[in-house]
CHARMM-style PDB file with segment names, atoms N, HN, CA, C and O in Angstrom:
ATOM      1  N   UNK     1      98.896 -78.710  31.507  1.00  0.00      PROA
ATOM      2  CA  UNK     1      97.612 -78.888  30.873  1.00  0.00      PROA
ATOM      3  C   UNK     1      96.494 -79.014  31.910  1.00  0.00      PROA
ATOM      4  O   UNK     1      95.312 -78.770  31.669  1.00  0.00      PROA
ATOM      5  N   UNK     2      96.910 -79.357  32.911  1.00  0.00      PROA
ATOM      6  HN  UNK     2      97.870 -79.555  33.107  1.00  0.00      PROA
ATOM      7  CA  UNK     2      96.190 -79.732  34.118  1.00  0.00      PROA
ATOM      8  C   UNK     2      95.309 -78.094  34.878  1.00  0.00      PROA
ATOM      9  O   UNK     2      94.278 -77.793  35.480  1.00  0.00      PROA
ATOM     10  N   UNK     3      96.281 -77.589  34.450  1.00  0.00      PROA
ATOM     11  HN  UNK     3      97.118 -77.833  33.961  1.00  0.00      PROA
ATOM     12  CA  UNK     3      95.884 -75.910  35.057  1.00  0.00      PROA
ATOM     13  C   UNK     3      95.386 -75.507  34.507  1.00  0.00      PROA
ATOM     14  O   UNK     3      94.275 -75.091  34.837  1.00  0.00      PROA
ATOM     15  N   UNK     4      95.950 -75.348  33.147  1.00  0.00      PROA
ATOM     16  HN  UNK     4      96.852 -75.686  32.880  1.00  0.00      PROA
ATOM     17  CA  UNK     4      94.403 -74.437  32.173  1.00  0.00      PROA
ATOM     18  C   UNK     4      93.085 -74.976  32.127  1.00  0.00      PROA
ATOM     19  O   UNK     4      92.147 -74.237  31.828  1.00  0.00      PROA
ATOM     20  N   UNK     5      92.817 -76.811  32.528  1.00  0.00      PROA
ATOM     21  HN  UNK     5      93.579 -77.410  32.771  1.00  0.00      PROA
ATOM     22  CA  UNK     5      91.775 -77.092  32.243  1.00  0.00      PROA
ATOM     23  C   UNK     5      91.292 -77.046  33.221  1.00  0.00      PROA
ATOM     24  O   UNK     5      90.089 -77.041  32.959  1.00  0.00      PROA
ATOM     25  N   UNK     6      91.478 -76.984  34.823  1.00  0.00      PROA
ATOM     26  HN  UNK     6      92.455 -76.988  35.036  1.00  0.00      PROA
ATOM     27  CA  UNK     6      90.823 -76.673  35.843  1.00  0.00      PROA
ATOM     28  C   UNK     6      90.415 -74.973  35.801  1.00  0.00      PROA
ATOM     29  O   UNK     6      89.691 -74.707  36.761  1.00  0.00      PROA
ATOM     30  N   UNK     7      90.668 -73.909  35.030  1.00  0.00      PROA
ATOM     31  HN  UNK     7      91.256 -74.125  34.250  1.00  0.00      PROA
ATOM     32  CA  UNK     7      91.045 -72.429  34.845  1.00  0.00      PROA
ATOM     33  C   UNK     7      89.826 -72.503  34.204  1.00  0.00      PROA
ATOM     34  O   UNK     7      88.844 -71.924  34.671  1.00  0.00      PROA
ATOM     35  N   UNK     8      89.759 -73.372  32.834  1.00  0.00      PROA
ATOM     36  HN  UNK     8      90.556 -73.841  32.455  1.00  0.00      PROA
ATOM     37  CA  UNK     8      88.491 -73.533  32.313  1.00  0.00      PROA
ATOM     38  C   UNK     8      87.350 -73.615  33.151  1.00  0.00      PROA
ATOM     39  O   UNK     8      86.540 -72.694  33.258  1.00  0.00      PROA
ATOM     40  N   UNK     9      87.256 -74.883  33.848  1.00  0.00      PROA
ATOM     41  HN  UNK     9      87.914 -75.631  33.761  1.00  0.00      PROA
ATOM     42  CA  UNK     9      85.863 -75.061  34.881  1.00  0.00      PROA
ATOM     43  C   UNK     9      85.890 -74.316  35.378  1.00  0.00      PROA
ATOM     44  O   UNK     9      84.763 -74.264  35.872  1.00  0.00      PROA
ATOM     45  N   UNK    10      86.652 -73.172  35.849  1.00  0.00      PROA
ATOM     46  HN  UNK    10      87.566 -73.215  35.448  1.00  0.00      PROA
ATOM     47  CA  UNK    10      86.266 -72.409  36.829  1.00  0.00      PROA
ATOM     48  C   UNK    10      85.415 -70.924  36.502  1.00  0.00      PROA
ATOM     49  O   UNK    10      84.615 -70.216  37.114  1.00  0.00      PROA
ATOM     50  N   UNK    11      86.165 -70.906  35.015  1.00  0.00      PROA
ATOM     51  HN  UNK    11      86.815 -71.480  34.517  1.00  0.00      PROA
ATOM     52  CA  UNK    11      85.881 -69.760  34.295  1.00  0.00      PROA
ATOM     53  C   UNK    11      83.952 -70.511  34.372  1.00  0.00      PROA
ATOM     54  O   UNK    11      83.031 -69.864  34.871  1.00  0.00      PROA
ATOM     55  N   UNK    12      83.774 -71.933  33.756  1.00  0.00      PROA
ATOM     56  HN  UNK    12      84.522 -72.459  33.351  1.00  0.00      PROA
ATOM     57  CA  UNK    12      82.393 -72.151  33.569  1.00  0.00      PROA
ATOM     58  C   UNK    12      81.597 -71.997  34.824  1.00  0.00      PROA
ATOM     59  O   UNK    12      80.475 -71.490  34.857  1.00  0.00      PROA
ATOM     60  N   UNK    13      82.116 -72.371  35.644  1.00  0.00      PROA
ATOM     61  HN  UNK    13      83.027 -72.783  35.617  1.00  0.00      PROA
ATOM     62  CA  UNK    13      81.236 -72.535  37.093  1.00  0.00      PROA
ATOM     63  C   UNK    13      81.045 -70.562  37.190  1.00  0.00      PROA
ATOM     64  O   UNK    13      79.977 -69.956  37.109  1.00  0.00      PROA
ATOM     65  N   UNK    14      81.917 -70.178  37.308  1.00  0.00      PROA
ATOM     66  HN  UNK    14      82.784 -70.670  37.374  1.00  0.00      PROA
ATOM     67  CA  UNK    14      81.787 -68.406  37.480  1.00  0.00      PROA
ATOM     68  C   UNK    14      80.703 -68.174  36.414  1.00  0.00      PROA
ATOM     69  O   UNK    14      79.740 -67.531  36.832  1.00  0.00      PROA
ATOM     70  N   UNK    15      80.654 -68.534  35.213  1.00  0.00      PROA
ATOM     71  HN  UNK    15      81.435 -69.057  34.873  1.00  0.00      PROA
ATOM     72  CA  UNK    15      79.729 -68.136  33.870  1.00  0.00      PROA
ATOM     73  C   UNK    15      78.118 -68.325  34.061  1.00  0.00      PROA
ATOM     74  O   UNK    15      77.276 -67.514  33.675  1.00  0.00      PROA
ATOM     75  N   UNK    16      77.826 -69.701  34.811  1.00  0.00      PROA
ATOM     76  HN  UNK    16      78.510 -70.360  35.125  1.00  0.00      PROA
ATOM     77  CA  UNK    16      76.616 -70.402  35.281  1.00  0.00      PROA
ATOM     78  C   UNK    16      76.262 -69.796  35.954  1.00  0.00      PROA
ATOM     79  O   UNK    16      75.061 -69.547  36.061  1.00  0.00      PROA
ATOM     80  N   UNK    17      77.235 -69.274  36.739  1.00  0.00      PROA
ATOM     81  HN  UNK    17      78.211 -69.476  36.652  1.00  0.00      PROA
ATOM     82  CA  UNK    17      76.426 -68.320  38.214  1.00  0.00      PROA
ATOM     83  C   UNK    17      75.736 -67.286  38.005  1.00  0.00      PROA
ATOM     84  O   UNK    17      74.684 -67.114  38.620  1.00  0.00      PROA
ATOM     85  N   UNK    18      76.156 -66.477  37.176  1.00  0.00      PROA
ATOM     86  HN  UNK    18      77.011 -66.616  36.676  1.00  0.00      PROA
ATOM     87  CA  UNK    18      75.824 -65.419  36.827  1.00  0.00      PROA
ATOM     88  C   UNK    18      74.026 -65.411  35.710  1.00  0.00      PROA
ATOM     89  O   UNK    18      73.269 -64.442  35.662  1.00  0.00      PROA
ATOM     90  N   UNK    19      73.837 -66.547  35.095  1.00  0.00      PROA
ATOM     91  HN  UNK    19      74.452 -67.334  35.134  1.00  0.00      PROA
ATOM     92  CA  UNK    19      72.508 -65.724  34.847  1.00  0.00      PROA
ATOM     93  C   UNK    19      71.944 -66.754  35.908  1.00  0.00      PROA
ATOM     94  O   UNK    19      71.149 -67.419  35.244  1.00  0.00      PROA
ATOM     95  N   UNK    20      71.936 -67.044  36.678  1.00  0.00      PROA
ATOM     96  HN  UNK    20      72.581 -66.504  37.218  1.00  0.00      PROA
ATOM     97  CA  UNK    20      71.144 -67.391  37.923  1.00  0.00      PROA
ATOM     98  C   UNK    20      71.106 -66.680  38.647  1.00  0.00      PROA
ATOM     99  O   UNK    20      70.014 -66.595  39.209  1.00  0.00      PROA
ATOM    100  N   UNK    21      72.439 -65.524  39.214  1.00  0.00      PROA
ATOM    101  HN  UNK    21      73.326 -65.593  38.757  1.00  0.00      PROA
ATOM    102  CA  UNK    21      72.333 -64.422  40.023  1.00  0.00      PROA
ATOM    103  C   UNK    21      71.115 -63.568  39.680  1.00  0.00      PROA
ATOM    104  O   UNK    21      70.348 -63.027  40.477  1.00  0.00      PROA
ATOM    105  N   UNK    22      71.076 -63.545  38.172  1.00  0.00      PROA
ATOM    106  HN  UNK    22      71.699 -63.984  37.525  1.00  0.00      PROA
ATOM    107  CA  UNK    22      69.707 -62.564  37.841  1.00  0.00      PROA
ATOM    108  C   UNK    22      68.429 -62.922  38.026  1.00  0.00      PROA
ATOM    109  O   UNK    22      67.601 -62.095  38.407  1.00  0.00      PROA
ATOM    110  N   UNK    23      68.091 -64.286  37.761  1.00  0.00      PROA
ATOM    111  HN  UNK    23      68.764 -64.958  37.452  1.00  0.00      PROA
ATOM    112  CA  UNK    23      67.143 -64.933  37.916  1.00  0.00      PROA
ATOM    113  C   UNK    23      66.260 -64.715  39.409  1.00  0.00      PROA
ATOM    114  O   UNK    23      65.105 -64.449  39.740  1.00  0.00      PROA
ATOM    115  N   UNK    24      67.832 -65.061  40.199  1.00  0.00      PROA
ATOM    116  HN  UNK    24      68.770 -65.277  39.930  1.00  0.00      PROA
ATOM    117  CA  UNK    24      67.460 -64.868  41.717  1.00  0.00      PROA
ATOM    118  C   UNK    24      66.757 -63.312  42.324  1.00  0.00      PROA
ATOM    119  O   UNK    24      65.816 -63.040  43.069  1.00  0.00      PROA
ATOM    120  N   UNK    25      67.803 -62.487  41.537  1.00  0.00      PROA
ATOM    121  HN  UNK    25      68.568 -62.708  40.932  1.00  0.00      PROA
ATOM    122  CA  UNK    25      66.925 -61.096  41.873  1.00  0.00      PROA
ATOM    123  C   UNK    25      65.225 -60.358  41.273  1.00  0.00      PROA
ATOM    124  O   UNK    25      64.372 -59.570  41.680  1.00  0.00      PROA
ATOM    125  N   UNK    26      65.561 -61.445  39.794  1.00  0.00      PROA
ATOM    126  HN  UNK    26      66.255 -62.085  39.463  1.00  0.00      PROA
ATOM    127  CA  UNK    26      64.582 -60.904  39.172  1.00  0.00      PROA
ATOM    128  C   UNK    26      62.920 -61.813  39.897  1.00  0.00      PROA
ATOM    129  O   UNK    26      61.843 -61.224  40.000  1.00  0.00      PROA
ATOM    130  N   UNK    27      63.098 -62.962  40.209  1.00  0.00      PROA
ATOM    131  HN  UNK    27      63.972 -63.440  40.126  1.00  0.00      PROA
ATOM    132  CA  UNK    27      62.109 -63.539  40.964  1.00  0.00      PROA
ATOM    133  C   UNK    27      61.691 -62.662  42.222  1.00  0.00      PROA
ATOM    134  O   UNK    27      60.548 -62.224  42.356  1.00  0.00      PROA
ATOM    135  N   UNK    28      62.792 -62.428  43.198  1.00  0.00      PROA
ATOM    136  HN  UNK    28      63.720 -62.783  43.089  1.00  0.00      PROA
ATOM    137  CA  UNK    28      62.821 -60.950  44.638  1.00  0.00      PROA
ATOM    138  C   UNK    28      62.275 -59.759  44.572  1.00  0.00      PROA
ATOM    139  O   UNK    28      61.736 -59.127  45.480  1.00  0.00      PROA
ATOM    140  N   UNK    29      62.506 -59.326  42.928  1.00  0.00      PROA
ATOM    141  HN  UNK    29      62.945 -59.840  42.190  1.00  0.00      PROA
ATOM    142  CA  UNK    29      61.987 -57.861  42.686  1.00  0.00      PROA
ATOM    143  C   UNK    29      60.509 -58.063  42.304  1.00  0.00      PROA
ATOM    144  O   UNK    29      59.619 -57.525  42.963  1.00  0.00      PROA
ATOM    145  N   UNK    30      60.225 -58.917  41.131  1.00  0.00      PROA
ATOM    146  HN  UNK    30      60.948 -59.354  40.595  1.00  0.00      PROA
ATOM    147  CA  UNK    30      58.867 -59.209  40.475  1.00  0.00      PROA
ATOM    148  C   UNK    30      58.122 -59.169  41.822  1.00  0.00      PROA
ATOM    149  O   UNK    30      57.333 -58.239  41.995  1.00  0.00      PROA
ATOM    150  N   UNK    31      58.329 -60.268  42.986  1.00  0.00      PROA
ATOM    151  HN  UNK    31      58.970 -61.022  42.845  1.00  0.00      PROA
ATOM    152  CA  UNK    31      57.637 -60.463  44.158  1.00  0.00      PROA
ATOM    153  C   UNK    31      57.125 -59.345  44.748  1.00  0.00      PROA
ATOM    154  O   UNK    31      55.949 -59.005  44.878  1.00  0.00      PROA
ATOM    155  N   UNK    32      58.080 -58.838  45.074  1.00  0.00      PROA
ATOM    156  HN  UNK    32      59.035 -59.114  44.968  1.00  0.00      PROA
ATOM    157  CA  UNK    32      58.120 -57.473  45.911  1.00  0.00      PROA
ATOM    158  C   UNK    32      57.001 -56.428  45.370  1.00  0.00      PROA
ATOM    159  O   UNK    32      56.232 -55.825  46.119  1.00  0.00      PROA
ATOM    160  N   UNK    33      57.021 -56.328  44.223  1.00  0.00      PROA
ATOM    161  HN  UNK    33      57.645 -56.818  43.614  1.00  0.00      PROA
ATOM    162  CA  UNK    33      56.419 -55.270  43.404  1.00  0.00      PROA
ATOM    163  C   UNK    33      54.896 -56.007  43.446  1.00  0.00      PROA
ATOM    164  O   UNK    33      53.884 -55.409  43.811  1.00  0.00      PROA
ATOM    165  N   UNK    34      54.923 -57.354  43.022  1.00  0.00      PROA
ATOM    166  HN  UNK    34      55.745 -57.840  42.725  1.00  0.00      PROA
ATOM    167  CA  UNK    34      53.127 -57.838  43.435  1.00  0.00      PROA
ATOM    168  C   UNK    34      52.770 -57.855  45.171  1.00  0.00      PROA
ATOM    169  O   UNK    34      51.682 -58.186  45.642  1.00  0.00      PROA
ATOM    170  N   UNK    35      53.355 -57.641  45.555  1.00  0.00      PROA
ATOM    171  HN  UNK    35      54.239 -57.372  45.172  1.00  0.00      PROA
ATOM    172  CA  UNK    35      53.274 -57.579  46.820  1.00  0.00      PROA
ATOM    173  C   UNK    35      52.589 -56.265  46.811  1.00  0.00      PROA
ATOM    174  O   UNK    35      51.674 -56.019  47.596  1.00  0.00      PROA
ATOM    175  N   UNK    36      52.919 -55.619  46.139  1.00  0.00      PROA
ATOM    176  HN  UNK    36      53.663 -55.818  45.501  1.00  0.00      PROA
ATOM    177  CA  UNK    36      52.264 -53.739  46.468  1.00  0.00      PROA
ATOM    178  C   UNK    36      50.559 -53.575  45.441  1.00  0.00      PROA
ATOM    179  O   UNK    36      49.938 -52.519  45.316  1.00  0.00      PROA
ATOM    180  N   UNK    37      50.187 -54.813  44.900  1.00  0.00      PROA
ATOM    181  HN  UNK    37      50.691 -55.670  45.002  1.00  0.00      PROA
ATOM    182  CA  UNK    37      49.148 -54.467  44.596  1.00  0.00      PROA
ATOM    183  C   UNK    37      48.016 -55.463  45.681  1.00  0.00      PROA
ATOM    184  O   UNK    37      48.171 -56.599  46.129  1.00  0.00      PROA
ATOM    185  N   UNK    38      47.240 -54.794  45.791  1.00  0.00      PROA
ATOM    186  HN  UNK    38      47.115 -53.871  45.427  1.00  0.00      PROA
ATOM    187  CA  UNK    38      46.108 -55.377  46.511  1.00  0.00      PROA
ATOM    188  C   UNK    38      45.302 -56.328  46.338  1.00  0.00      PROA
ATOM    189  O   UNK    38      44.285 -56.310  47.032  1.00  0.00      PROA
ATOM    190  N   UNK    39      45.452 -57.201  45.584  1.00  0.00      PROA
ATOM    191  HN  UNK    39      46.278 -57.216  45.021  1.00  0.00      PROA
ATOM    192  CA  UNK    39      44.888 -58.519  45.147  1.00  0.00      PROA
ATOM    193  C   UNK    39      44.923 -59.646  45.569  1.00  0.00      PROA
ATOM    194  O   UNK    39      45.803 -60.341  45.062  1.00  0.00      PROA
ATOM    195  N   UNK    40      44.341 -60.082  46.266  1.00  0.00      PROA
ATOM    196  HN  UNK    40      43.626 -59.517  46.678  1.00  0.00      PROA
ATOM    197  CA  UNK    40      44.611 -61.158  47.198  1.00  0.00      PROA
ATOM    198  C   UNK    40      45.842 -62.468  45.952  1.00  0.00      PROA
ATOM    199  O   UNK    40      46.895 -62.962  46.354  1.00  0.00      PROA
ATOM    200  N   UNK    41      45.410 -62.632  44.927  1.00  0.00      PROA
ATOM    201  HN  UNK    41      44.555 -62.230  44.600  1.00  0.00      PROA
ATOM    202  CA  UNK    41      46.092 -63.218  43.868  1.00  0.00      PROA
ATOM    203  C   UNK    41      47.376 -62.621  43.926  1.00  0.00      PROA
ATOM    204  O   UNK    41      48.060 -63.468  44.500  1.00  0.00      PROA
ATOM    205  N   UNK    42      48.123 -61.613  43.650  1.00  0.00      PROA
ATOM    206  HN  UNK    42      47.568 -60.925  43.183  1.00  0.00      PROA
ATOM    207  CA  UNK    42      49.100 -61.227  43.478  1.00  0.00      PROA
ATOM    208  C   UNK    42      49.582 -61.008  44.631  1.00  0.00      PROA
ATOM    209  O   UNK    42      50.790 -61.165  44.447  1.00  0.00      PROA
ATOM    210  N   UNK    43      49.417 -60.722  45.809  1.00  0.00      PROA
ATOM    211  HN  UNK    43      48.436 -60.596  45.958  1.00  0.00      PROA
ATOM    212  CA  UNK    43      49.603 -61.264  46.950  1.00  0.00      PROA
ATOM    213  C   UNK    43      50.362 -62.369  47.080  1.00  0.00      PROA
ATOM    214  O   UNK    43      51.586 -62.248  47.051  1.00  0.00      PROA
ATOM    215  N   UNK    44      49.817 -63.514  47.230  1.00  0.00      PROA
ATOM    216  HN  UNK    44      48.822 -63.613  47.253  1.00  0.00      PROA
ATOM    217  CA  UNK    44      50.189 -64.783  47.332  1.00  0.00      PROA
ATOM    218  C   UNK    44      51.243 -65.376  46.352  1.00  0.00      PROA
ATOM    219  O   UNK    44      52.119 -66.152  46.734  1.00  0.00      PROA
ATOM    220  N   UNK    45      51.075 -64.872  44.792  1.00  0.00      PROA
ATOM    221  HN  UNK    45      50.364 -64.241  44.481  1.00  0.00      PROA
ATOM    222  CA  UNK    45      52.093 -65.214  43.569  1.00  0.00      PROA
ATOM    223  C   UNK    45      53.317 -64.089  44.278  1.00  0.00      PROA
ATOM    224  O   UNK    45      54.398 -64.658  44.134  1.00  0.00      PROA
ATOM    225  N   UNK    46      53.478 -63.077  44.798  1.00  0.00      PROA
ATOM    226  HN  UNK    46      52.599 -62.615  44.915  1.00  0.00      PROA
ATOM    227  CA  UNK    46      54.476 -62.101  45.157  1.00  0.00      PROA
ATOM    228  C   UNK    46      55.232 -63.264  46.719  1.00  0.00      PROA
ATOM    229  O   UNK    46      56.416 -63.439  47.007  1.00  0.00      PROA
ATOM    230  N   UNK    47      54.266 -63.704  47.245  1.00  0.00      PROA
ATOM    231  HN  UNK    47      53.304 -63.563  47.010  1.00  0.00      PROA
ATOM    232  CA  UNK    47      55.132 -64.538  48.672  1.00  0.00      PROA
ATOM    233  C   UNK    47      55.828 -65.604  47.913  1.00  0.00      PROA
ATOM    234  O   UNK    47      56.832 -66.205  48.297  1.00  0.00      PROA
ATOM    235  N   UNK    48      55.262 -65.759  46.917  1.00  0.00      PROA
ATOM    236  HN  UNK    48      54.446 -65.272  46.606  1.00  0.00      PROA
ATOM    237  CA  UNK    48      55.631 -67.623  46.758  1.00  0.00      PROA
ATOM    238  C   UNK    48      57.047 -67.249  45.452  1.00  0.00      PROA
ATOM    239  O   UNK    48      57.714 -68.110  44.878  1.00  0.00      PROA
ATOM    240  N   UNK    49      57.139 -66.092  45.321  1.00  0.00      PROA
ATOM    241  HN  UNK    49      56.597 -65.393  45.788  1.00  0.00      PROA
ATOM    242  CA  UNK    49      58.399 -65.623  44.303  1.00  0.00      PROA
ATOM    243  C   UNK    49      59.058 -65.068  45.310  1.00  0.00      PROA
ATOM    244  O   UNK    49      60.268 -65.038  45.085  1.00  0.00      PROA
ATOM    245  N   UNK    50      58.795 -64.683  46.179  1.00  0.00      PROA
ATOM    246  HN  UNK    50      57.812 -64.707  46.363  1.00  0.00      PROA
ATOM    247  CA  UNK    50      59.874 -63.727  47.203  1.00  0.00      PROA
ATOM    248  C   UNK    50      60.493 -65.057  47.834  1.00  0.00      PROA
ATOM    249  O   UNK    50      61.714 -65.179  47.924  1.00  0.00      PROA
ATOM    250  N   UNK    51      59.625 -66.036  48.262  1.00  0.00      PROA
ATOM    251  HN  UNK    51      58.633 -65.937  48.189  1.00  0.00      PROA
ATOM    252  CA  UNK    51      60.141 -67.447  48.606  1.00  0.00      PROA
ATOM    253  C   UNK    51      60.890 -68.123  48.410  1.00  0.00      PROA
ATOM    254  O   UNK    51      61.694 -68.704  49.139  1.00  0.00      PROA
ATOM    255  N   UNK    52      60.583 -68.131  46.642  1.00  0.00      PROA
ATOM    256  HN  UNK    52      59.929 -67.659  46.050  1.00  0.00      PROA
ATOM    257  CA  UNK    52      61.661 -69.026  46.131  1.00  0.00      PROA
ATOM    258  C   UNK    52      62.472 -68.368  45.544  1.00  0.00      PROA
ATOM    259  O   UNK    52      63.287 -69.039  44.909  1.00  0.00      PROA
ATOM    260  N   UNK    53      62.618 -66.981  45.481  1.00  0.00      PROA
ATOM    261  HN  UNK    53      61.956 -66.436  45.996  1.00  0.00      PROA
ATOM    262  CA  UNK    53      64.221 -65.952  44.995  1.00  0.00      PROA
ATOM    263  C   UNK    53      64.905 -66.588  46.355  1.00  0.00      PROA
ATOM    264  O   UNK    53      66.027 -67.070  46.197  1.00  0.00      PROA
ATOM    265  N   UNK    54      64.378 -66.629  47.566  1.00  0.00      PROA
ATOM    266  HN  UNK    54      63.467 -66.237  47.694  1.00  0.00      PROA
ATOM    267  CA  UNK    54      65.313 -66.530  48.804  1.00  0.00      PROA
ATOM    268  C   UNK    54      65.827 -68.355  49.153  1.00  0.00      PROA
ATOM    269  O   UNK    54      66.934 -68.677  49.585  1.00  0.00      PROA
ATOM    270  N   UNK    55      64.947 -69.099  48.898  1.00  0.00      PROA
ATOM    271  HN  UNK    55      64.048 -68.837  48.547  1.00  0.00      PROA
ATOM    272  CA  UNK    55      65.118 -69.802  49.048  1.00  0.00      PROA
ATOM    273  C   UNK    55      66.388 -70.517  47.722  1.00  0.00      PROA
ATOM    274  O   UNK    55      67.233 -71.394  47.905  1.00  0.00      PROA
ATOM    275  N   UNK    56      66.114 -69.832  46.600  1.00  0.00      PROA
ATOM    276  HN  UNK    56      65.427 -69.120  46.452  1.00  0.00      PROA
ATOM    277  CA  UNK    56      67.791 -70.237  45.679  1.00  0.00      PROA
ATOM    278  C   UNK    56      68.651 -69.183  46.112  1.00  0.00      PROA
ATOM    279  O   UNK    56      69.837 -69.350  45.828  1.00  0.00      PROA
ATOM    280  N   UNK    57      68.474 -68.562  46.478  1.00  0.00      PROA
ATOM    281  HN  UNK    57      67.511 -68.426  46.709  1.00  0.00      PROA
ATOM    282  CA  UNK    57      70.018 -67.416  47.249  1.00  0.00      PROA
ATOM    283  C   UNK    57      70.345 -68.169  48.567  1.00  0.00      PROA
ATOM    284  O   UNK    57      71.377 -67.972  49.208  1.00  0.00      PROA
ATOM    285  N   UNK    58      69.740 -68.715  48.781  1.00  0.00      PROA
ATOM    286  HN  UNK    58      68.902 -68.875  48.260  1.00  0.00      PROA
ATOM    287  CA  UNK    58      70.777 -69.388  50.218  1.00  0.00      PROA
ATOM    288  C   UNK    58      71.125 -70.973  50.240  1.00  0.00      PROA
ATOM    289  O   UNK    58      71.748 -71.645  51.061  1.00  0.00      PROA
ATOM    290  N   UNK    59      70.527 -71.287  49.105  1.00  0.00      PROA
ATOM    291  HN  UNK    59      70.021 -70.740  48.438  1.00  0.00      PROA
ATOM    292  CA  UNK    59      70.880 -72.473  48.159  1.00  0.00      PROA
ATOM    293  C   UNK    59      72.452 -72.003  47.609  1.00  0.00      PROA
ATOM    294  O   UNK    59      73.462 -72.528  48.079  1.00  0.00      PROA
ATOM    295  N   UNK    60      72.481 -71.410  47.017  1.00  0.00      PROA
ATOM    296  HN  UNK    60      71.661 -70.984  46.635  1.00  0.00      PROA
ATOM    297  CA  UNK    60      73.492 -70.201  46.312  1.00  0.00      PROA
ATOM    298  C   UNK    60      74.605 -70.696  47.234  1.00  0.00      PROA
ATOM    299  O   UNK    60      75.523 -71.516  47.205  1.00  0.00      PROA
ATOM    300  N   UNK    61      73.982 -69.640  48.213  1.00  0.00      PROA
ATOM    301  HN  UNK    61      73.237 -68.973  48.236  1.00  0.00      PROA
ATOM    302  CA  UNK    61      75.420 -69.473  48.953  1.00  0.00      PROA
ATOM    303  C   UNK    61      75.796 -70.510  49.799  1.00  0.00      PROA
ATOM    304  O   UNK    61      77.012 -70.439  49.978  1.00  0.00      PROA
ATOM    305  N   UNK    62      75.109 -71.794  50.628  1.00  0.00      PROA
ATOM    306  HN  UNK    62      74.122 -71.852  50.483  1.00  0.00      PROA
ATOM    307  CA  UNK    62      75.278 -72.694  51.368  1.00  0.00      PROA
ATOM    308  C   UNK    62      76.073 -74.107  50.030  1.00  0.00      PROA
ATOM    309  O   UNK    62      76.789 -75.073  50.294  1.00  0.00      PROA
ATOM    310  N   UNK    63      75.652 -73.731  48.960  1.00  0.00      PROA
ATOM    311  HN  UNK    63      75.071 -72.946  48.746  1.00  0.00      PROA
ATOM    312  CA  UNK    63      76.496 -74.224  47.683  1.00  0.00      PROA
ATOM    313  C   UNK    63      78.483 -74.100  48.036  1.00  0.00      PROA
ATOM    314  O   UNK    63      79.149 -73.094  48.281  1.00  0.00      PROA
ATOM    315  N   UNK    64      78.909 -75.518  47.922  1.00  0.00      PROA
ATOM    316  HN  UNK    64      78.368 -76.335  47.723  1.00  0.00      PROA
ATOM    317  CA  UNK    64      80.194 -75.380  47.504  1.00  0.00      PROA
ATOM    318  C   UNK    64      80.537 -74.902  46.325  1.00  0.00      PROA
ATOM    319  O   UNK    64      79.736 -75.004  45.396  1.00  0.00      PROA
ATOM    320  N   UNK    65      81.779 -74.296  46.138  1.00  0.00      PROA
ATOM    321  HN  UNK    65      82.430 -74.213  46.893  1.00  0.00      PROA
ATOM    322  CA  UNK    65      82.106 -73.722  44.940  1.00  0.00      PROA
ATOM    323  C   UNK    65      82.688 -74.833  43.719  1.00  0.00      PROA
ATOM    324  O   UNK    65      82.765 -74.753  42.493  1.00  0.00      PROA
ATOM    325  N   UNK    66      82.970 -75.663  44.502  1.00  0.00      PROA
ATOM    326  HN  UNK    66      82.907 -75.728  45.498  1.00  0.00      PROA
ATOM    327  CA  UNK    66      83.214 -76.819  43.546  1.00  0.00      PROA
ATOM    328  C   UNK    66      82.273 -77.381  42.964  1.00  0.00      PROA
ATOM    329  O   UNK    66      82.376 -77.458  41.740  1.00  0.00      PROA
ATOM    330  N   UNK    67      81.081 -77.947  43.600  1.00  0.00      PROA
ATOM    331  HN  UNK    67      80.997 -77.884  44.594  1.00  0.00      PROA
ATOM    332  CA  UNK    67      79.901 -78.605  43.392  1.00  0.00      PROA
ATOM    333  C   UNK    67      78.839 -77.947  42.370  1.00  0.00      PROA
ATOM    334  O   UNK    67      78.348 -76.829  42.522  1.00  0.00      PROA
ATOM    335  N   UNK    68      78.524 -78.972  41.133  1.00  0.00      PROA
ATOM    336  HN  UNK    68      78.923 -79.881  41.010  1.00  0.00      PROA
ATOM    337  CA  UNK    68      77.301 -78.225  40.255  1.00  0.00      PROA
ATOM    338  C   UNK    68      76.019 -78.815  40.712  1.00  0.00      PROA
ATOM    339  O   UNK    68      75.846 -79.931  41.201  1.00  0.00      PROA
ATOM    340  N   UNK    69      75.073 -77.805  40.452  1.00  0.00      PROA
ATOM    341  HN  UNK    69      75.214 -76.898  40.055  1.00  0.00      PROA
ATOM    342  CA  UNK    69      73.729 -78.034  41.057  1.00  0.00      PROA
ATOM    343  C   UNK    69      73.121 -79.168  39.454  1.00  0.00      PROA
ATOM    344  O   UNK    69      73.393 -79.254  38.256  1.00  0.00      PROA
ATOM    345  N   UNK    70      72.259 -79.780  40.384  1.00  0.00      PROA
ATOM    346  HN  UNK    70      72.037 -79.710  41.357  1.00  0.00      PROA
ATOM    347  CA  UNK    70      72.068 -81.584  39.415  1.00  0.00      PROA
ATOM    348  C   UNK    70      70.629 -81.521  39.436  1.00  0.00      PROA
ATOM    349  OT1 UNK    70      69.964 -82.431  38.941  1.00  0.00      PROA
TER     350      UNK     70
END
């Protein structure tokens, strides 16, 4: 019983990750793309999303696999 229910958390921890993986790219891409218009405004909203996509991807990965984010 001990195995399937650790099989479980693991299945959940794998499940969680995943719409955060998107999150993470979709913050990187949005950035990127205001980055290409010339607006001093979108400019700055494009650094501060490219920022913090990168800054939760290495959150991400410097993350134990055991450990949930709190």
């Amino acid at each position: 019983m001990t195995a399937s229910k650790a099989g479980l958390e693991t299945d959940a921890t794998e499940n969680d990750s995943f719409p955060r993986q998107e999150l993470i790219s979709a913050l990187m891409v949005v950035g990127f793309v205001l980055l290409f218009f010339p607006e001093p405004v979108t400019s700055v909203l494009g650094v501060v999303l490219v920022t913090l996509g990168g800054g939760l991807w290495v959150r991400d990965l410097l993350r134990q696999p055991g450990q949930s984010i709190q």
